[in-house]
C-alpha positions in Angstrom: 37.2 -6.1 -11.0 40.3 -8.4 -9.5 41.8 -8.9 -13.0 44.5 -6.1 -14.5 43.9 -6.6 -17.9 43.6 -9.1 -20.6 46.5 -11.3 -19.2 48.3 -9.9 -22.4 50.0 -7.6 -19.8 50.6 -8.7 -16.2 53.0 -7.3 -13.0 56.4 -9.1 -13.2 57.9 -7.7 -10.2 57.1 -7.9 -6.8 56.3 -4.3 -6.1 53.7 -4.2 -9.4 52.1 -7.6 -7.7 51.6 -6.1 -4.7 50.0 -3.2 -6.4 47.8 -4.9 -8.5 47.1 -7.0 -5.4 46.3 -3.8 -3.4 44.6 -2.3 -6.1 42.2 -5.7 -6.7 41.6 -5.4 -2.6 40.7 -1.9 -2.4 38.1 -2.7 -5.6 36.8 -5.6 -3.5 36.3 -3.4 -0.4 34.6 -0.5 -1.9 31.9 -2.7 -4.3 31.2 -4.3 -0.5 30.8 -0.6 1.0 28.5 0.2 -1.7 26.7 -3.0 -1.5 26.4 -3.1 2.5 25.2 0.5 2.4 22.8 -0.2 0.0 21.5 -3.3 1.8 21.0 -1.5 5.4 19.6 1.4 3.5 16.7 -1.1 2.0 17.0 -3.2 6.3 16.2 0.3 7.8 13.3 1.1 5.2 11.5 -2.1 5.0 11.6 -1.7 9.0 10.2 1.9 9.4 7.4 0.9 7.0 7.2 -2.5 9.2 7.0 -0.4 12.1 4.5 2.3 10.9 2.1 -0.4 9.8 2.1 -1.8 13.3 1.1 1.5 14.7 -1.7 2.3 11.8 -3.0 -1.2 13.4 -3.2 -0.5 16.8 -4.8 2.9 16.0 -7.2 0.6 14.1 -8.0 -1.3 17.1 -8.2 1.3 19.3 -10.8 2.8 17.2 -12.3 -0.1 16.5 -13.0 -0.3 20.6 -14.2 3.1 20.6 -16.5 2.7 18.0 -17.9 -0.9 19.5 -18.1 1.0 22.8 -20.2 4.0 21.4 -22.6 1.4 19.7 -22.8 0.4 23.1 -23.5 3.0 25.5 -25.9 4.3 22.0 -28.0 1.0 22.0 -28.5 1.9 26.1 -29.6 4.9 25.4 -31.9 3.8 22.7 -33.3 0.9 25.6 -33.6 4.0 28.4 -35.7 5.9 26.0 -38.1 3.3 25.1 -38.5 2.5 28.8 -39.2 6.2 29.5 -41.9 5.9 26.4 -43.3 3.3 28.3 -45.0 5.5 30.9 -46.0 7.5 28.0 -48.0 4.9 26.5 -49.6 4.2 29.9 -50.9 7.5 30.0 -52.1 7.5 26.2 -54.3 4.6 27.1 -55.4 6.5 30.1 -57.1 9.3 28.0 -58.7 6.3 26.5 -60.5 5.2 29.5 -58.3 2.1 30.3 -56.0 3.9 32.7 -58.7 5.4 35.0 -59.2 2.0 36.8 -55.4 1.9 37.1 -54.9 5.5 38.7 -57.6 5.0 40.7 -56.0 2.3 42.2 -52.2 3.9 41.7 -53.7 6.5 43.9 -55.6 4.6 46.6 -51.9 3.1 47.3 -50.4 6.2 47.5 
């Protein structure tokens, strides 16, 4: 890349130097174009796939929550509706002759 040749054949005079010197420069500068390019190409794309996977985990979380608060508001439902069985049962055992005594009294009250 910075050599001219085999050192068989070399610049003599100071105009080929400077050539050969701009030419060996201008090899130096465009491998490092190539090479930074390709190194902020590979930055940018690590970082938007950095970046993306941050967001799938948030989304995670935030339905994670959702899901931990529908278990929730599902297991209260599941304790309202065995408290409303509850007065079912009552009467069940009403039919059976236990809950006469009980509305009898329910009643006097009222």
């Amino acid at each position: 890349m910075t050599t001219v040749g085999y050192g068989d054949h070399y610049p003599v005079t100071a105009a080929g130097r400077l050539v050969a010197f701009g030419l060996m420069i201008g090899g130096i500068a465009l491998l490092d174009t190539v090479t930074a390019t390709l190194a902020s190409w590979l930055v940018e794309t690590v970082a938007a796939e950095k970046e993306q996977a941050e967001d799938l985990q948030i989304m995670v979380r935030r339905l994670e929550d959702k899901i931990d608060r529908l278990a929730a508001e599902s297991q209260r439902g599941l304790a309202r509706v065995d408290r409303a069985r509850i007065p079912l049962a009552f009467l069940s055992s009403a039919r059976d002759g236990e809950g006469s005594r009980c509305q009898a009294r329910c009643s006097a009250r009222d």
